[in-house]
C-alpha positions as CSV (number, residue, x, y, z in Angstrom):
1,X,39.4,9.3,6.6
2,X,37.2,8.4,9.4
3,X,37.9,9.3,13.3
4,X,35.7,6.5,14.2
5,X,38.3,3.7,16.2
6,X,38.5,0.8,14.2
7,X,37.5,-2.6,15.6
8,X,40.2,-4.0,16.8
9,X,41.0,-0.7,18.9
10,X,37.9,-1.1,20.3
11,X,38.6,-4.5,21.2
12,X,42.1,-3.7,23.2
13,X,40.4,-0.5,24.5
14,X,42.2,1.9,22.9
15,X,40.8,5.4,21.3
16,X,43.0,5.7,18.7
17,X,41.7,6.6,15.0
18,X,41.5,4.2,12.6
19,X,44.2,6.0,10.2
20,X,47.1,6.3,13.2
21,X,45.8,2.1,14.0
22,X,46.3,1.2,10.3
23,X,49.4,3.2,10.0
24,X,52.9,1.5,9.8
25,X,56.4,2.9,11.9
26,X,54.7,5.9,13.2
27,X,54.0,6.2,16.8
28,X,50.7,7.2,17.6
29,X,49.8,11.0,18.6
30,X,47.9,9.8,21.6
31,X,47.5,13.8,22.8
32,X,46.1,14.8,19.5
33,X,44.0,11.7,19.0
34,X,42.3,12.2,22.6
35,X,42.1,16.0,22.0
36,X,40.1,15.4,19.1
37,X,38.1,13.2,21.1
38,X,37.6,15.4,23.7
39,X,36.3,18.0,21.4
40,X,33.9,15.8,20.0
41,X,32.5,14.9,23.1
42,X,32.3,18.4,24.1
43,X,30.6,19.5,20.5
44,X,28.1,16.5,21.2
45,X,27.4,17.5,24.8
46,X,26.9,21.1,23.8
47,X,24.1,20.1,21.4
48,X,22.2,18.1,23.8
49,X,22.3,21.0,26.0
50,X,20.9,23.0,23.3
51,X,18.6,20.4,22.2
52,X,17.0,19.6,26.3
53,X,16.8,23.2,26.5
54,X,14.8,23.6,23.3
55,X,12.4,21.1,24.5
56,X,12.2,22.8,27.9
57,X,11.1,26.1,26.2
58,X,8.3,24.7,24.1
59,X,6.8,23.3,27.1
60,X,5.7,26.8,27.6
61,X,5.4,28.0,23.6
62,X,1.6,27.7,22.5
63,X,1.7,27.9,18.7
64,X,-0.2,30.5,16.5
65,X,-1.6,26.9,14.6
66,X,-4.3,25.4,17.6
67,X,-3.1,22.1,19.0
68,X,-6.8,20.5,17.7
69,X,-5.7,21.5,14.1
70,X,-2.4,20.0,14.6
71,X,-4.1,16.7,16.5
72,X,-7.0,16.3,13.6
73,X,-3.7,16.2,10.4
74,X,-1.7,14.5,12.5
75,X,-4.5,12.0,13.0
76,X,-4.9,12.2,9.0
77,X,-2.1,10.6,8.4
78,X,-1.7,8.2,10.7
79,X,0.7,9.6,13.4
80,X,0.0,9.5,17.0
81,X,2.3,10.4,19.8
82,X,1.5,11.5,22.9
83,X,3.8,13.6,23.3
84,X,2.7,17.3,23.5
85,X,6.2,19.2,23.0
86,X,6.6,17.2,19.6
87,X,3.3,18.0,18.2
88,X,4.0,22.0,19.2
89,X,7.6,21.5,17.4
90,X,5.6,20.2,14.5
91,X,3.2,23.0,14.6
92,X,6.4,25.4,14.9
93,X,7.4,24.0,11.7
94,X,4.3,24.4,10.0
95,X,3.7,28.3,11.0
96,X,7.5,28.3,9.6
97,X,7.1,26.9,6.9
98,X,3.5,29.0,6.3
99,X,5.6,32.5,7.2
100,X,8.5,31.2,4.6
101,X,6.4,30.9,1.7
102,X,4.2,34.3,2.7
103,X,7.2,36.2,2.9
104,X,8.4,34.9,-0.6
105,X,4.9,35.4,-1.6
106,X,4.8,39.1,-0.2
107,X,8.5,39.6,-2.2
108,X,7.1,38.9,-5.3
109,X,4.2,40.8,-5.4
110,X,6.9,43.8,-4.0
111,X,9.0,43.1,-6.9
112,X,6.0,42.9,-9.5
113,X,4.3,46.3,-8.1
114,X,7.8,47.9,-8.7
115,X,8.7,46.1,-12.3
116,X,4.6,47.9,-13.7
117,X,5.0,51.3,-14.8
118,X,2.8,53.4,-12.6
119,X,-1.0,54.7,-14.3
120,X,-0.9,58.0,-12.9
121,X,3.0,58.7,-13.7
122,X,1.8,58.7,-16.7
123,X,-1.3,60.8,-16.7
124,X,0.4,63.4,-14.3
125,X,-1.5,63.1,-11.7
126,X,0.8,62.8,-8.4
127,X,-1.9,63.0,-5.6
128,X,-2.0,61.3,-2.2
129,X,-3.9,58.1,-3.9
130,X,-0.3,57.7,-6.1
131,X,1.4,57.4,-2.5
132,X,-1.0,54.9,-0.7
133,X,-1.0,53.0,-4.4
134,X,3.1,52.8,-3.7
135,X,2.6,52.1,-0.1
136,X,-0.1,49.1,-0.8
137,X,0.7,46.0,-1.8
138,X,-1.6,43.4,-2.8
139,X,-1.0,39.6,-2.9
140,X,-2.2,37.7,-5.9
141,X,-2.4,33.8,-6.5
142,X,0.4,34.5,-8.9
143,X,2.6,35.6,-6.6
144,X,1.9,32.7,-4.2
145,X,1.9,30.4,-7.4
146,X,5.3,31.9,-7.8
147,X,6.4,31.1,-4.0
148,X,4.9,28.2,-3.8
149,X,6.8,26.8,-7.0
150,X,10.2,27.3,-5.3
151,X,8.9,24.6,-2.7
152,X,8.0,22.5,-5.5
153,X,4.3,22.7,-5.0
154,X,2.6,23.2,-8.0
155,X,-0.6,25.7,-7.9
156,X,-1.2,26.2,-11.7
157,X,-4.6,25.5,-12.9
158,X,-4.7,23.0,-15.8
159,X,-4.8,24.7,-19.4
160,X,-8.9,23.5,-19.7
161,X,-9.5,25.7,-16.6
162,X,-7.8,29.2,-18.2
């Protein structure tokens, strides 16, 4: 059931919820109905605190993406706003979004370098190269096909192409 006062509590000013208004016999629980209130407000006011303070600290963030990239998409698709702390948010999310799918990208090449059975295991050979081969791991368009594919973007080349 909803919390939200129902119309006609609204009307005759009270802030009771809409189940104790509908209900029949039952005095109302006006402590617990204005406690619950009272933590909603608090909740709400607690976020906005967080949310102004948020905005406050990106007054002063400079993104790793360059505010005239940011401008010249932004412009791409038709969105203009003035408003310099919501273009850094958007380039926050961006470089977020860019280090999410590079770090997925990063733990499937981990994952595929540790899944191949090692060349030099298998010759015998168990030099310093076989550490710094263990050590290195290199980034394919596979694995990125792979991350990018759990964000639903689809990198495969079509069939003609192979």
């Amino acid at each position: 059931m909803s919390d939200a006062p129902t119309p006609q509590a609204e009307a005759s000013g009270s802030t009771q919820p809409a189940s104790n208004a509908a209900g029949a016999g039952a005095p109302p629980d006006a402590a617990g109905a204005n406690q619950t209130h009272t933590r909603r407000e608090e909740e709400l006011a607690r976020k906005d605190r967080t949310l102004a303070e948020f905005m406050l600290m990106l007054d002063e963030y400079e993104p790793v993406i360059p505010a005239e990239v940011t401008d010249y998409y932004l412009q791409q698709v038709g969105f203009e706003c003035h408003d310099v702390r919501l273009k850094r948010l958007i380039s926050l999310a961006a470089q977020k979004f860019i280090a999410d799918i590079a770090s997925d990208a990063f733990q499937h090449a981990r994952l595929r370098t540790n899944a191949a059975p090692s060349r030099l295991k298998a010759t015998g050979f168990a030099g310093t190269s076989a550490r710094n081969d263990r050590t290195r791991t290199v980034l394919t368009m596979d694995d990125l096909s792979a991350a990018l594919g759990e964000y639903g973007i689809n990198t495969k080349k079509p069939d003609f192409y192979l």
